[in-house]
N, C-alpha and C positions, 0 to 999 in steps of 0.2 A: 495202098489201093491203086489199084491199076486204070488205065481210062476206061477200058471196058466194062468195067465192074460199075467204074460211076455212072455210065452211060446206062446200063443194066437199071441199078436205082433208082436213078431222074426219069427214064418211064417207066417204074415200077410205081413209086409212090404217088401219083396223082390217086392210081387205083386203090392202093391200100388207104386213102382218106376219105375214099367213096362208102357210104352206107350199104348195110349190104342188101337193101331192094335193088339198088342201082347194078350191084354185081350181077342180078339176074336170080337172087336167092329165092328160093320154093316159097310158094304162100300157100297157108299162113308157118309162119316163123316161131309163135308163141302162141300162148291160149290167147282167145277173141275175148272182148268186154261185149256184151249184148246186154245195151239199156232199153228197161222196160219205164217209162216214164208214169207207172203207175205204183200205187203199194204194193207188196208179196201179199198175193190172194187176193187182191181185189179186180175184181172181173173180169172178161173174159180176154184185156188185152195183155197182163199175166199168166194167164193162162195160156195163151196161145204161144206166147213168148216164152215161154221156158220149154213147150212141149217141141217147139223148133231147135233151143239150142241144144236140149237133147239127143236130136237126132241128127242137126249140123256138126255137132261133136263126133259122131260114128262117122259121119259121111264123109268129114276132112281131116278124119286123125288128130284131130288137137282139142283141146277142152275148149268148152264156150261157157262162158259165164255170164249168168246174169245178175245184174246189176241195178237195181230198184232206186231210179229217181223221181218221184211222184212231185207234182205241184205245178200250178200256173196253167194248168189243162194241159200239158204234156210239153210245155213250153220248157220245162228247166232240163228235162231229159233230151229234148232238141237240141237245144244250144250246144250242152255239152258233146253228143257227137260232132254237131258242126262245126267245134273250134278242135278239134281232137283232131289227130295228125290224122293224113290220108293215105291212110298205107294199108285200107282194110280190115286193120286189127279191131274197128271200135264200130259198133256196127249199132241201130236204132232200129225199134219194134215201135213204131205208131199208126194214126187211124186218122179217120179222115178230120180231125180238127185241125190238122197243119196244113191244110189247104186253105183256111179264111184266117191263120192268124196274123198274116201281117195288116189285115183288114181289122182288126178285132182291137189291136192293141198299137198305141200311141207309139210304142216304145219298146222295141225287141233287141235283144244283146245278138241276134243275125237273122239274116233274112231266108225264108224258109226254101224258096222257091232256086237260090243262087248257093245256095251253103250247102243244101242235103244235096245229096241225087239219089234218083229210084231205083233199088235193084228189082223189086219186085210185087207186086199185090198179090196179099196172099189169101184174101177173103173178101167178099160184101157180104151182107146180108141186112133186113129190115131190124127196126124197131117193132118195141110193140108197146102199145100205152096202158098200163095196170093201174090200177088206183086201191086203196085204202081198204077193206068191207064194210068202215062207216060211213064211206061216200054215198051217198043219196041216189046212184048212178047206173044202170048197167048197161045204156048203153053210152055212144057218142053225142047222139042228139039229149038225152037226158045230162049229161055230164057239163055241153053246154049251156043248158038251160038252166042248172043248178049256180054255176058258177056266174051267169049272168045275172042272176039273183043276189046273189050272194058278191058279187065284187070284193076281192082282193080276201076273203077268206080260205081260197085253197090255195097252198103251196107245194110245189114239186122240188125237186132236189137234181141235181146234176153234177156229174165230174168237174162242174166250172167253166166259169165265161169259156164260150168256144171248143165247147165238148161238143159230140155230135148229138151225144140226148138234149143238150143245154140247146143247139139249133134248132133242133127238134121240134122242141116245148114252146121256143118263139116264134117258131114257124106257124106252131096251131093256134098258141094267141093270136098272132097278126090276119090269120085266115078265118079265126072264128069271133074276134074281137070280146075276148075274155079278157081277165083280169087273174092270170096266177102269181102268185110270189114269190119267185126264184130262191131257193137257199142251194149255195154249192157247197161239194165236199171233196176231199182229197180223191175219192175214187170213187165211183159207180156202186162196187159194193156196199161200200159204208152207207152210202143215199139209201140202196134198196135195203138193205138194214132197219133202217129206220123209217121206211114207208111199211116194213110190214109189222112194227113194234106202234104204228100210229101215230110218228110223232111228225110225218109230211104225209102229204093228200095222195096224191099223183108224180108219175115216173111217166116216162117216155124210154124205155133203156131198152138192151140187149134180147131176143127172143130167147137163147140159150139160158140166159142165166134167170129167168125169167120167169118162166114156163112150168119150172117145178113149184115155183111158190105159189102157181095159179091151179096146178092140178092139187096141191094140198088143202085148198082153200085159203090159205094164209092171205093173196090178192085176188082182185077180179080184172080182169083182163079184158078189153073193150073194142082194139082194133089193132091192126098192122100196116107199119108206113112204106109199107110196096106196093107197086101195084096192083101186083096179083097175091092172092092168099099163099099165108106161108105153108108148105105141107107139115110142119111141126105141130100146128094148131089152124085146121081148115077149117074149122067151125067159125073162126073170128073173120066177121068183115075189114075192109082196106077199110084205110081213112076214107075212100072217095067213094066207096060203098056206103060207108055213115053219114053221107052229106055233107063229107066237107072234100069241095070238089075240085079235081087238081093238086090234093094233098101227096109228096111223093118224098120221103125223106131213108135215103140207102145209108148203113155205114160203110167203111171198108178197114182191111188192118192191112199196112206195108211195111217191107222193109226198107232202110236206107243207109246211107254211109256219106261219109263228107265230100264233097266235091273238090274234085283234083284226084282222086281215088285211082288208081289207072285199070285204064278197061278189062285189062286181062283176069286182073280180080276180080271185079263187078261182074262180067262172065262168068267166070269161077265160080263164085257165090251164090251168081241169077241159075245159076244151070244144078247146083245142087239145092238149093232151095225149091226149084220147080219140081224136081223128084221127088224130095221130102212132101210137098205138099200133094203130087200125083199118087203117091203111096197111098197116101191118110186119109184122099179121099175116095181108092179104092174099096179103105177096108168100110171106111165110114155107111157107103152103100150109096143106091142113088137119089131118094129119098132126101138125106143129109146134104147130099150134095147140091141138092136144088134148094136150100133150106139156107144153108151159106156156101155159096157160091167158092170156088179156089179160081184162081182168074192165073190163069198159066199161057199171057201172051209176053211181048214182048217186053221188057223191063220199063220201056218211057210211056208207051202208048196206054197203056192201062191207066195211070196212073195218070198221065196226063189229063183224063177226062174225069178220073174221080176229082181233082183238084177242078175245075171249070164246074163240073155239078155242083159241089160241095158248095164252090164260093158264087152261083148262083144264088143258092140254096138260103144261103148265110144273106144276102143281098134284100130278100124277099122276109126271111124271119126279122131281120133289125130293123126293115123300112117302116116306119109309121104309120098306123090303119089310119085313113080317114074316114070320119065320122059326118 
């Protein structure tokens, strides 16, 4: 071997030990993992989540998979993106619980705020609080009244400590100085399952998913935690219309990926995500679109203020009424 030849090698192979992100390889390389931190079918943050990787799939040529890790209020599906390499491939479908869980929980395997980053928001929309048909109740001021009576006999159900229905439901105890009994469940679905079989009182959950068991008669449906009336169901008063006043609880669903991720992808992703969702809410009409919101700004700023409301939000439902 000649000198030239070696000299050839010796700066060739740094490069050939280099990863091939670092060569400047097209993203994505392989199919994406898209974790949904809830069960397959249970509410509307699967749902939402598959019907993106669907159409991420078309947009950037490569499959996207989703990937069901339910539990901990969407804490176990966090984590696992956040430790997952930062290369784009492994991407997270959550909602606005990962904004108060470093507040919520003694002890997290990483921290929400330093470990994800935001690509994008891809919804708010209100609650709306349904109860039972044996509840005693139809409107807010009766539903109060009842349960004021009654101490610690109604229970409501939620996706788990630090869901946004579970904030929700603390938020109206602490405002209304009730007594409900918290029972959590793997998912949203599974809770409103079981509120409409009578075997919990009261939900505070999703208007979408919602809405049909209220026009069935299966629940009775009582108020909506936005300000303004939802156009899905205009007939129902806000919370702050029923007398409980200053009551304001929004959800929202983003997307995220681990931090260190580099920008070109997060771009990449922010900017086909934003299309996906500008489509969807074309066909949806305007209607829908006012009903849940698609929030098509910048990747931080959005999302920056759903975490500051949210962990408000969450500040006010935990604080202790005084009596």
């Amino acid at each position: 071997m000649n000198i030239l030849t070696r000299r050839r090698l010796l700066h060739a192979s740094p490069l050939a030990l280099l990863p091939p992100p670092t060569l400047g390889q097209a993203w994505p390389s392989r199919p994406l993992r898209f974790v949904v931190p809830a069960a397959p079918g249970a509410g509307i943050l699967d749902i939402i989540g598959r019907l993106l990787a669907q159409h991420l799939s078309a947009k950037l040529g490569q499959q996207v998979v989703v990937e069901n890790k339910p539990g901990a209020a969407n804490n176990l599906g966090a984590e696992f993106v956040a430790r997952a390499p930062a290369d784009g491939h492994t991407l997270l479908m959550c909602n606005s619980s990962l904004a108060v869980a470093d507040h919520l929980y003694a002890r997290l395997g990483y921290k929400p705020m330093s470990d994800l980053l935001p690509v994008t928001q891809v919804n708010s929309a209100p609650l709306i609080l349904v109860v039972h048909p044996s509840v005693p109740a139809n409107s807010v001021p009766e539903l109060i009244a009842y349960a004021k009576a009654n101490p610690g006999k109604l229970n409501y159900g939620s996706a788990g400590i630090g869901s946004t229905p579970f904030l929700a439901t603390e938020l109206f105890k602490s405002m209304t100085g009730t007594d409900l009994v918290h029972v959590p469940y793997r998912g949203g679905a599974l809770a409103l399952a079981d509120l409409v079989a009578g075997q919990i009182s009261v939900m505070i959950e999703n208007v979408p998913g919602s809405v049909p068991l209220v026009r069935d008669g299966r629940l009775k449906a009582l108020a909506v935690t936005s300000r303004q009336r939802s156009p899905l169901v205009p007939q129902l008063p806000t919370m702050d219309e029923a007398g409980v006043s200053g009551y304001e609880m929004i959800g929202w669903n983003g997307v995220f990926v681990a931090s260190g991720t580099p920008s070109r992808i997060v771009d990449k992703l922010h900017d086909a995500l934003v299309a996906i969702i500008a489509k969807a809410r074309g066909r949806a009409g305007r209607q829908h679109a006012r009903a849940v919101r698609g929030v098509l700004q910048g990747r931080g700023g959005a999302l920056g203020q759903g975490h500051q409301g949210a962990r408000h939000q969450a500040g006010v439902a935990l604080t202790p009424r005084r009596r």
